[in-house]
C-alpha positions in Angstrom: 0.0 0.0 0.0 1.3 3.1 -0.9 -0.2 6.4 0.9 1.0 9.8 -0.1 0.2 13.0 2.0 0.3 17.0 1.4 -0.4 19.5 4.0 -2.3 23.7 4.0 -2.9 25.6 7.0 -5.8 28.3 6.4 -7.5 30.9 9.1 -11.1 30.5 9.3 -13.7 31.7 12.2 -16.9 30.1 13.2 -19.9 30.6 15.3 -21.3 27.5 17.2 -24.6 27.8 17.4 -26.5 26.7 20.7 -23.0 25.8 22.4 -22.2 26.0 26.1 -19.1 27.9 27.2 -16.1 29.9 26.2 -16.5 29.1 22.9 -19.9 30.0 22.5 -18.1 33.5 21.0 -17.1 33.7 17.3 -14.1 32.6 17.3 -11.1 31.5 14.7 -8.5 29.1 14.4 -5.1 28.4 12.7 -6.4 25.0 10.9 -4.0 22.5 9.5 -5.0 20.1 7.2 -3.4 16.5 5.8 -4.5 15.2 3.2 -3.8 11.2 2.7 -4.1 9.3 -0.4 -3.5 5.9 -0.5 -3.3 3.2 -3.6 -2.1 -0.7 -3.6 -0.8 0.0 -6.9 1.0 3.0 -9.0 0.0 4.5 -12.7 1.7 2.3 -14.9 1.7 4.9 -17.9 1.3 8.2 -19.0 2.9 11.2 -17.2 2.3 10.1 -13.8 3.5 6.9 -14.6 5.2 5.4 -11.3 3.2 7.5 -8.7 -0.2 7.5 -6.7 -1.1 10.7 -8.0 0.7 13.9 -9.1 1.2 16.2 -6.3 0.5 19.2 -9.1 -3.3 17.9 -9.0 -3.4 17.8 -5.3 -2.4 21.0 -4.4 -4.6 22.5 -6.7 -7.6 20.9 -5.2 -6.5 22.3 -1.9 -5.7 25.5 -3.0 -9.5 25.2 -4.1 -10.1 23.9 -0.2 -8.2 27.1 1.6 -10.0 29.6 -0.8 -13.5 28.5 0.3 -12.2 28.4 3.9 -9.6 30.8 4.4 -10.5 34.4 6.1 -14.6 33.1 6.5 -16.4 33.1 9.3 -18.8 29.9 9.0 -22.2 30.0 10.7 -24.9 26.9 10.6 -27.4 27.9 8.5 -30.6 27.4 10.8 -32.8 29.8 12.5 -30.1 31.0 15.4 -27.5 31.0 12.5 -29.2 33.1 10.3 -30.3 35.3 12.6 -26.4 36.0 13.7 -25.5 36.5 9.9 -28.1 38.7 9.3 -26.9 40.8 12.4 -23.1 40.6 11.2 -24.4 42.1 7.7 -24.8 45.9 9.3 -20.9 45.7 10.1 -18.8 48.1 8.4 -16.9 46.4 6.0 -18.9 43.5 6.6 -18.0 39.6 7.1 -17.4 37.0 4.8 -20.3 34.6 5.9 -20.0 31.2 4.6 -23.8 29.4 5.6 -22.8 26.0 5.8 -25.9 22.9 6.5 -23.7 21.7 9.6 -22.3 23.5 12.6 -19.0 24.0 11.8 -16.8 22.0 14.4 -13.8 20.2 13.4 -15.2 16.9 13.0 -18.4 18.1 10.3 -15.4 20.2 8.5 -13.5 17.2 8.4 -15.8 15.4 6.8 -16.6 18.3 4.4 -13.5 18.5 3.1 -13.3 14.9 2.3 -16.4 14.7 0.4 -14.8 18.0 -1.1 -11.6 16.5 -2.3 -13.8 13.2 -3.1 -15.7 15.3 -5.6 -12.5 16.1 -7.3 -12.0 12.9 -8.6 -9.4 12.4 -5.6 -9.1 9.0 -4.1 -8.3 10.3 -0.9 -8.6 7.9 2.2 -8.3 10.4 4.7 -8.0 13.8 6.0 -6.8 15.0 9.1 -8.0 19.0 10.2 -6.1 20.1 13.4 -8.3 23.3 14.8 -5.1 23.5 17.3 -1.4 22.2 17.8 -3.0 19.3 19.8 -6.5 18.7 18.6 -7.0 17.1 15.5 -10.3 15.2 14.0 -9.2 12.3 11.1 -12.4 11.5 8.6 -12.1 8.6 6.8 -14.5 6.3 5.0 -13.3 3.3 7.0 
């Protein structure tokens, strides 16, 4: 099995609706993300011949990844979520507001990103988004 990686870090903010606590603020985080694709066998011809996949293609697909999510904030779209965004709106300058059909922890983003990178015709077995230095959530389909 062979399993190749490649790594962004991106600053995003999000609002957790309904939660309990300090983080119950808007708040943002320096995210890292790893990207894993894995394959029991390596292209046997063209120009990628001898590889799982070409790292050019990768990084491209997550430069696609940190320009959705960089400098956003990302707020549930539901009632309290809404009601937050539409609040944010009479800001000078205004927000980037990204309404996403999840609350945004690190676990839903996780997954998001996968089905993301999925959609790009990636075969990518796992992803691993650190919201700090020591907290980490690792989707995979497995």
């Amino acid at each position: 099995m062979f399993k190749i990686k490649n790594r962004i870090a991106f600053d995003t903010a999000h609002y957790l609706s309904g939660y309990e606590g300090k983080c119950a603020n808007i708040h943002g985080h320096r995210y890292k993300l790893v990207v894993s694709i894995c394959s029991e066998s390596l292209r046997s011809e063209g120009h990628s011949r001898g590889m799982v996949e070409d790292f050019s293609i990768i990084k491209q697909a997550l430069k696609d990844v940190e320009a959705f999510f960089d400098h956003k904030l990302l707020i549930e779209d539901n009632e309290d979520g809404r009601r937050v965004a539409e609040a944010l709106k009479s800001v000078p300058n205004g927000f980037d507001i990204v309404m996403m059909p999840f609350r945004p922890t690190c676990e839903e983003m996780s997954r998001y990103i996968f089905e993301m990178l999925r959609s790009k015709g990636l075969a990518v077995s796992e992803v691993e988004l650190f919201e700090t230095p020591n907290n980490s959530c690792i989707y995979s389909e497995q």
